[in-house]
C-alpha positions, 0 to 999 in steps of 0.5 A: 288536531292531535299532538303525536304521542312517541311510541304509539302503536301502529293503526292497522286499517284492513278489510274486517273479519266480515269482508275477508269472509265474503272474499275467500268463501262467499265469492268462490261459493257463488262462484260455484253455484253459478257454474253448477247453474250454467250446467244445468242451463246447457241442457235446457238451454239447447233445447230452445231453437231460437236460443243463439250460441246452439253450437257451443251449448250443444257441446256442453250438453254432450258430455258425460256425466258426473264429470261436467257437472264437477268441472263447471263447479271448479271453474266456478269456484275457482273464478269466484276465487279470482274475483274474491282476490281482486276484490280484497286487493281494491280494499282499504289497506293502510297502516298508520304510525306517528312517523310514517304510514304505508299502502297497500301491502306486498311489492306494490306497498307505498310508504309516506314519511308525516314529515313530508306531508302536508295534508292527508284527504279523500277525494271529494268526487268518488270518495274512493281515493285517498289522496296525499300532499307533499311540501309543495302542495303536490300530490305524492300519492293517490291510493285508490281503495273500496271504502264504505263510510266506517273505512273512511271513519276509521281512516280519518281517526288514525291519521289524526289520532297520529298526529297527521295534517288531515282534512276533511276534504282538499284544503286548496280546493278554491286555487283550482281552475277549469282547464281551457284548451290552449289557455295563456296560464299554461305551457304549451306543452302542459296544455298537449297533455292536458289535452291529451288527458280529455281526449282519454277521459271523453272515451273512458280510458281511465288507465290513460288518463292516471298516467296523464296525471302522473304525467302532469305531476312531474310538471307540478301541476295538480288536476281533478276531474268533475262528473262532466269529465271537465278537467281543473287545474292548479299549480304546486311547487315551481310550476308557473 
């Protein structure tokens, strides 16, 4: 591992001049292209008897032109705009100093102190989730983030460059144990949530399943999931 050096200059780790290129004129461009094609298709589209949604392609078709041609390539601009802006937000955004390293930018920015950490890893499930430990092994923070493999080499190189406990995978990966509803090892109330959690991960609710791990967090008790939507489990700090 490599000693920090004071006074190092910050790694900035963003989407590249290419990827801002796609969000900010390729989405919208196709976006564009997309509602100049629907437009097109309304027409040809209506005259097809058994083609289903006749009544609103019929209203379409009817208005003048050149001003629905003009409005579908707007929308369509403006959606791929959208789409773009969403994009760009799910990418890596990381700035990494010897003292601290931030995620995300704007209001929803999360700023880690390396004092405070005691390992820095990707999730080895989706390899999209970067994931940080405090000083009792708990998670403080997992930064979801679209990574391609020169991200993830980039990442690994600033926070080791820095001098930050990175590791190639989860370190306490071998404590973990496979949840079983009800199991002794737990409190009850922990084994509700836990419960709760799989109903929500059976049904695909991942939004749900997140604050059931934020939830779990606070009882220090650090969960990961496998690609059977099996639940494992392990303790952190004062938990039993």
């Amino acid at each position: 591992m490599t000693a920090a050096t004071p006074d190092r200059a910050a790694t900035v780790i963003q989407p590249d001049s290419g990827a801002r290129l796609l969000f900010h004129l390729v989405f919208p461009l196709l976006g564009g292209g997309a509602g100049w094609l629907l437009r097109q298709a309304a027409g040809w589209a209506e005259s097809v008897r058994w083609m289903p949604y006749q009544g609103p392609l019929e209203l379409i078709d009817s208005w003048p032109e050149p001003h629905t041609t003009i409005a579908a390539i707007v929308l369509g601009v403006l959606a791929g705009a959208i789409v773009g802006y969403l994009a760009e937000n799910e990418s890596l955004k990381v700035i990494v100093t010897d003292d601290d390293a931030t995620f995300g930018t704007g209001p929803s920015a999360t700023p880690i102190r390396r004092a405070s950490t005691t390992a820095v890893f990707i999730d080895h499930k989706e390899l999209k989730e970067v994931v940080v430990l405090g000083p009792g092994t708990e998670e403080v923070l997992r930064h979801k983030a679209d990574m391609g493999r020169s991200e993830r080499d980039r990442l690994a190189i600033a926070f080791d460059t820095h001098g930050w406990p990175w590791h190639d995978g989860d370190p306490h990966h071998d404590q973990y144990r496979r949840w079983v509803e009800g199991t002794p090892l737990l409190p009850v109330a922990t084994n509700a949530i836990l419960k709760a959690r799989q109903r929500a991960l059976d049904r695909g609710d991942r939004d749900d399943a997140q604050q059931l791990r934020e939830e779990l967090a606070r009882l220090d008790i650090v969960v990961r999931d496998d690609d059977a939507k099996r639940q494992f489990w392990r303790a952190a700090g004062s938990a039993p």
